[in-house]
C-alpha positions as CSV (number, residue, x, y, z in Angstrom):
1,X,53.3,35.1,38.2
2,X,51.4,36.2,35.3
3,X,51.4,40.0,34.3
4,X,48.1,42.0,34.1
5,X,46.8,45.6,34.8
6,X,43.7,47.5,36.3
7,X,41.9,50.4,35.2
8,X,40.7,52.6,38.2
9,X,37.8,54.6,37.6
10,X,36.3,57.4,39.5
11,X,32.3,56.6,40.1
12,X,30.9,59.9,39.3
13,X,27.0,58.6,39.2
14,X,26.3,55.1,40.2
15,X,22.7,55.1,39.2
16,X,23.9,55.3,35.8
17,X,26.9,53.2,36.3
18,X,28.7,56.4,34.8
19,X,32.6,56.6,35.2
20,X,35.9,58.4,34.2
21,X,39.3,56.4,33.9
22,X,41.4,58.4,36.0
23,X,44.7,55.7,36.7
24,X,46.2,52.4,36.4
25,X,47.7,50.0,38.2
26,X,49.5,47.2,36.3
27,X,51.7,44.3,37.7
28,X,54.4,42.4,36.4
29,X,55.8,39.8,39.4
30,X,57.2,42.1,42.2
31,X,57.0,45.2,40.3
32,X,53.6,47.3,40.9
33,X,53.3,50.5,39.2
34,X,50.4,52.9,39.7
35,X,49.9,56.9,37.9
36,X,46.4,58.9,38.1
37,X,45.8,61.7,35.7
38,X,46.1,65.0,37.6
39,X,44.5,66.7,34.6
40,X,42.0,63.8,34.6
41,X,41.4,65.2,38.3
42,X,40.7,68.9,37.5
43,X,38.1,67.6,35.1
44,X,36.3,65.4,37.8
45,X,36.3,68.0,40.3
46,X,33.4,70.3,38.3
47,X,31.8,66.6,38.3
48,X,31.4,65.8,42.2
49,X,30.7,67.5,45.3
50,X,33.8,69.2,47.2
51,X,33.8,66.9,50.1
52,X,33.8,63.7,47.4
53,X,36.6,65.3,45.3
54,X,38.4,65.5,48.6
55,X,38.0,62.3,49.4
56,X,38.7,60.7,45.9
57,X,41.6,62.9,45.7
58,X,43.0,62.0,48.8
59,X,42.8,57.9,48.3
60,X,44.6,58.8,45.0
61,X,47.2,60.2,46.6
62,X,47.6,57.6,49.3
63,X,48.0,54.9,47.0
64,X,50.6,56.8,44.8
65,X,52.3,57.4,47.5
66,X,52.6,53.8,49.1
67,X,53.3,52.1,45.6
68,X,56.0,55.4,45.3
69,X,57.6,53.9,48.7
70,X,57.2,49.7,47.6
71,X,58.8,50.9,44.4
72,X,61.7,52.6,45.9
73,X,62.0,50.3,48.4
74,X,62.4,47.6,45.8
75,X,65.0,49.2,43.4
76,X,67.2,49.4,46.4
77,X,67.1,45.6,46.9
78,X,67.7,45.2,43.2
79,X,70.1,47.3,41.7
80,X,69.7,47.7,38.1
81,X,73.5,46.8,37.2
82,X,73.3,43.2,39.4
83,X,75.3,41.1,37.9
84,X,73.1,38.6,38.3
85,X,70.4,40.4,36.4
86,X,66.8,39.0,37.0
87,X,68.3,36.1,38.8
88,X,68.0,38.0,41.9
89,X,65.1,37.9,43.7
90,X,63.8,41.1,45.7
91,X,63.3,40.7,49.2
92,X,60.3,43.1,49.4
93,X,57.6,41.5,48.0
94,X,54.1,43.0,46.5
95,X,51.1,43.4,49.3
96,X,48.6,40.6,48.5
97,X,46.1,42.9,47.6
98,X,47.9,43.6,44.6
99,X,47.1,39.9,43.2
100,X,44.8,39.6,40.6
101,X,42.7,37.5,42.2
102,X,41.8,40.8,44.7
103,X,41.6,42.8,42.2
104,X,38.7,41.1,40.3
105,X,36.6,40.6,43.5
106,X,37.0,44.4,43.7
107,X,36.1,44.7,40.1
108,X,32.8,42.6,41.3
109,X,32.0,44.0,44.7
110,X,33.5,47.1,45.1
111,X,30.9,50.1,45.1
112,X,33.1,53.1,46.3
113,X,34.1,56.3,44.8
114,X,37.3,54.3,43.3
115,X,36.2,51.3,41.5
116,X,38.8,49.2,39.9
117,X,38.5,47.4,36.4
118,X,38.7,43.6,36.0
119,X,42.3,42.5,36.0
120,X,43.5,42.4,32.0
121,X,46.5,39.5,31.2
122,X,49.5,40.7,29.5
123,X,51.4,38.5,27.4
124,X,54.4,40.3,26.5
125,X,57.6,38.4,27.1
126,X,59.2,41.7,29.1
127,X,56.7,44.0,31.0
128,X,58.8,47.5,31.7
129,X,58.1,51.5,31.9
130,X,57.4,51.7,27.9
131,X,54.7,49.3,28.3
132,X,53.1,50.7,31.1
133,X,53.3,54.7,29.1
134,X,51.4,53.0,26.4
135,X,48.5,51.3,28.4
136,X,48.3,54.6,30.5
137,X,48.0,56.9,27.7
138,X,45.8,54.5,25.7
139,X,43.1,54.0,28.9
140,X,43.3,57.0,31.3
141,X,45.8,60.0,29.7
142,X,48.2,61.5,27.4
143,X,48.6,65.2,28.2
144,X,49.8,64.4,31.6
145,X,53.4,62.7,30.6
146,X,53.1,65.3,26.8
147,X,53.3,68.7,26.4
148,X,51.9,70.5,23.4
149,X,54.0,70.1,20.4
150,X,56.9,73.0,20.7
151,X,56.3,74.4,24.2
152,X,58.1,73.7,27.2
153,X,56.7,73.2,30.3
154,X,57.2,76.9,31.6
155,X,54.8,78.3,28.2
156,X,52.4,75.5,29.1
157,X,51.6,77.1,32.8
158,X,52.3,80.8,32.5
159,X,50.4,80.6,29.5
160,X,47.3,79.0,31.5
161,X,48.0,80.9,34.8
162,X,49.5,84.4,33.8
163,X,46.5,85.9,32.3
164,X,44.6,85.5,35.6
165,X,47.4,86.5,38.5
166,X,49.1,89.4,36.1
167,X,47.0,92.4,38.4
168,X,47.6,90.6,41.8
169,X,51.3,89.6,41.2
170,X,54.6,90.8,39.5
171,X,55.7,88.4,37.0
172,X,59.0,87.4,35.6
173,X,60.8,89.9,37.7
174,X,64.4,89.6,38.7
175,X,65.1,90.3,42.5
176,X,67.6,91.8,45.0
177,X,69.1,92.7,47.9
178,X,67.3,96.3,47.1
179,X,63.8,94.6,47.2
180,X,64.9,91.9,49.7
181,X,67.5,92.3,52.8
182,X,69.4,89.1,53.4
183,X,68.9,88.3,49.2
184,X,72.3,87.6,48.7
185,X,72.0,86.5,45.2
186,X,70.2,88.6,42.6
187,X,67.5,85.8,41.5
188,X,64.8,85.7,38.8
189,X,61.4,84.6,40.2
190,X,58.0,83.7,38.1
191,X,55.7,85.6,40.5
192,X,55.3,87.5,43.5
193,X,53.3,89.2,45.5
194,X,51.8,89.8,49.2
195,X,49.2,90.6,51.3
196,X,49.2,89.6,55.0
197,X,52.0,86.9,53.8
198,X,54.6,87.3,51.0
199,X,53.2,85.0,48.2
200,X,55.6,83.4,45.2
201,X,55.8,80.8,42.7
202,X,58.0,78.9,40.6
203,X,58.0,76.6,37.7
204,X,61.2,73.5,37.4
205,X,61.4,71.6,34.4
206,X,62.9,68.2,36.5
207,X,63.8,66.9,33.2
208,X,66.8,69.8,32.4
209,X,70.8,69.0,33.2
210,X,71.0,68.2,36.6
211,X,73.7,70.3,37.4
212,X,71.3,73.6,36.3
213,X,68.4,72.5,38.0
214,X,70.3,72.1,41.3
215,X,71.2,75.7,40.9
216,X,68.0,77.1,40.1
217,X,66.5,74.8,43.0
218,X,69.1,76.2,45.8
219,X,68.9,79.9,44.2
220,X,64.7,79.4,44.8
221,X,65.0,78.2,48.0
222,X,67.8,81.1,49.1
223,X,65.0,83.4,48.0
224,X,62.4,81.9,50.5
225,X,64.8,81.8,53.4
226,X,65.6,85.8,52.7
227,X,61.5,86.6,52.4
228,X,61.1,84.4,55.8
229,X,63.8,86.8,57.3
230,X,61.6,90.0,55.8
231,X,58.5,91.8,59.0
232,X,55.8,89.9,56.6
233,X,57.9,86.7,56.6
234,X,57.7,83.3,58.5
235,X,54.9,81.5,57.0
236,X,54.6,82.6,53.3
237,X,52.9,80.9,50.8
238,X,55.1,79.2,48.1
239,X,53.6,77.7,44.8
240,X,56.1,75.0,43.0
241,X,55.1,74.0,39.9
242,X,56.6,70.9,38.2
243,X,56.4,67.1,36.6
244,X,57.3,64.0,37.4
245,X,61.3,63.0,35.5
246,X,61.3,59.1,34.8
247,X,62.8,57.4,37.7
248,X,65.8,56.1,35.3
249,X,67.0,60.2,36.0
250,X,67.3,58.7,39.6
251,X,69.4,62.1,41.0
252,X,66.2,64.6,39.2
253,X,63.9,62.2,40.9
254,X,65.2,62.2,44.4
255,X,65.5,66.2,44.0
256,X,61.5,66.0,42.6
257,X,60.7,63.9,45.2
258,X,62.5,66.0,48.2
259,X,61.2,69.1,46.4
260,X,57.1,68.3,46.8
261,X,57.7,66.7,50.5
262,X,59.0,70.4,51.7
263,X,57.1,71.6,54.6
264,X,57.3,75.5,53.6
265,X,56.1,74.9,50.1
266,X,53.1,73.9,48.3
267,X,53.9,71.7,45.5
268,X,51.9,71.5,42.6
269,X,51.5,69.1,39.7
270,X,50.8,70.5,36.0
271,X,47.0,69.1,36.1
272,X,45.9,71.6,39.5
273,X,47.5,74.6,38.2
274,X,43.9,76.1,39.6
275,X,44.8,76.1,43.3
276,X,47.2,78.7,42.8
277,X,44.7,81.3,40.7
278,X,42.2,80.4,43.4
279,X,44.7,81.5,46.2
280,X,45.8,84.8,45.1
281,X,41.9,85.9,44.0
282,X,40.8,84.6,47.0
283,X,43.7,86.4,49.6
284,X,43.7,89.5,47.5
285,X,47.1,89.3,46.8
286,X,48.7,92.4,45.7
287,X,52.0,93.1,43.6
288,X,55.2,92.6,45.8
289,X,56.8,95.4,43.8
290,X,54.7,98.5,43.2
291,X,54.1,98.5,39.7
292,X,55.6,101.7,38.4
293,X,58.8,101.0,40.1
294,X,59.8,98.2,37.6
295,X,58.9,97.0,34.2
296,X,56.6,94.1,33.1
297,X,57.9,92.1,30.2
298,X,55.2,91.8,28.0
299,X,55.1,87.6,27.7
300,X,53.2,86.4,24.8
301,X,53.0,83.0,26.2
C-alpha cells in the first residue's frame, strides 16, 4: 500500500474557508500515526466559542487516543527485534477509514469543525518516526516536540506559570512530616496550596534516566497519599505537568502513559499550561504554608 499523510485543520470560519493546521495523520501500510499541537490548541481556543473548543478538543483527543491504542496494540504483534524483520505481518490491521481513498472524500465532503486535507503520496523508500517529526513540524508545529534553545522543560513552565500562582501558592518548597502527618519522606514539590481542597503541582521531564524519574514519580505520588490522609484531604486537586518521550523509551512511555490515565490527578500537556492558572485564580487558592514560616527562593526562571 502506498504511503501518504493528511493535514487536519480546525474550521475556525467557514464563510471564509479560514483554517489552522492543528495535526496530522500520516500512513505507511499498517502503521498510522496521528499528533495535534497542544500549543496549536491554546491558540484556537481565543478563536472559537467555549462549547466549539470543547468539542474540537474533545474529537482530538479521541482520535489520539484510539490511534495511541492501534499503535500499541500493533508493536506488540510485531516486536521490533523479530528475526524476521518486516517479513512479519501484523495481525491488527488499520480501520478502513484510514485508507486514502476515505480520506479524500473527507477532504471533499466533510464540513465539520475538523476538516482533513487531501491525502499527499510519499515516496520515500522507508516511512518511520523521523519522517513523520519532519512533516509535523513543517505543516502543523515545532514548539511542541522543542524547547527553547538552553532551557529545560521545568524553566519553560515555571517561567510561564510562576509569575501568576506565586501569591496564591508556595513554590519550590521542600516538605515534611512537620507540615504533613503520614509524609514519610521529606519531598520537594513545585507548588502548593489550599483552600477548601489541598491544591499541588508537579513538573516530570519523561525524557530523564528512568531509574530517577521512577523515584521522583513514587516520591510525588507518596506526597498525595499523605495530603489525602490530611482533615482537608480526599479529593485534592493535583496538576502534572509533562511531554510526551518517544515511544523507542518504551519503560518512560508506559510510566507517561500510566501517569496522565491517573484518576486522582489532572494531567497536563506543555501547550494548556492555562488550566492550572485558571484554577487557582478562580478557587482562591491560598498558600499551603503561611508565608513567613518559610522562605521563598527567589527563581529567576
Amino acid at each position: 500500500m502506498e504511503s501518504f499523510y493528511a493535514i487536519v485543520y480546525c474550521q475556525i470560519r467557514a464563510v471564509a474557508d479560514e483554517k489552522v493546521s492543528v495535526g496530522l495523520l500520516l500512513r505507511s501500510g499498517n502503521m498510522v500515526k496521528f499528533r495535534y499541537s497542544h500549543d496549536k490548541l491554546t491558540i484556537i481556543k481565543e478563536l472559537l466559542p467555549d462549547p466549539a473548543y470543547r468539542l474540537l478538543k474533545a474529537g482530538l483527543r479521541n482520535i489520539e487516543s484510539f490511534f495511541d491504542t492501534y499503535e500499541e496494540g500493533r508493536a506488540q504483534t510485531l516486536p521490533e527485534n523479530s528475526l524476521f524483520g518486516d517479513l512479519l505481518v501484523p495481525a491488527i490491521e488499520p480501520p478502513r477509514y484510514t485508507d486514502a481513498s476515505y480520506i479524500s472524500y473527507l477532504n471533499t465532503y466533510a464540513s465539520n469543525l475538523l476538516t482533513f486535507s487531501k491525502p499527499f503520496l510519499l515516496t520515500l523508500s522507508r516511512v518511520d518516526d523521523a519522517v513523520y517529526e519532519t512533516l509535523y513540524h513543517k505543516f502543523v508545529y515545532e514548539s511542541d516536540q522543542i524547547l527553547e534553545h538552553g532551557s529545560t522543560i521545568y524553566d519553560r513552565v515555571k517561567k510561564k506559570v510562576n509569575p501568576s500562582i506565586r501569591s496564591h501558592v508556595n513554590l519550590d518548597i521542600e516538605l515534611t512530616a512537620t507540615e504533613i502527618k503520614d509524609l514519610v519522606i521529606p519531598t520537594k514539590v513545585w507548588f502548593i496550596g489550599q483552600n477548601k481542597v489541598d491544591v499541588t503541582g508537579e513538573i516530570f521531564d519523561f525524557e530523564k534516566k528512568t531509574y530517577f524519574l521512577k523515584n521522583e514519580i513514587a516520591n510525588h505520588l507518596h506526597l498525595i497519599h499523605a495530603l489525602q490522609g490530611t482533615p482537608k484531604g480526599k479529593k485534592g486537586a493535583h496538576f502534572l505537568v509533562g511531554k510526551e518521550p518517544p515511544k523507542k523509551l518504551s519503560d518512560n512511555h508506559s510510566m507517561w502513559n500510566n501517569v496522565r490515565n491517573l484518576k486522582y490527578v489532572t494531567f497536563v500537556p506543555v501547550g494548556e499550561l492555562q488550566q492550572i492558572h485558571e484554577y487557582v485564580i478562580e478557587h482562591k487558592v491560598a498558600p499551603f504554608v503561611k508565608q513567613n514560616m518559610v522562605e521563598e527562593p527567589n527563581d529567576e526562571d
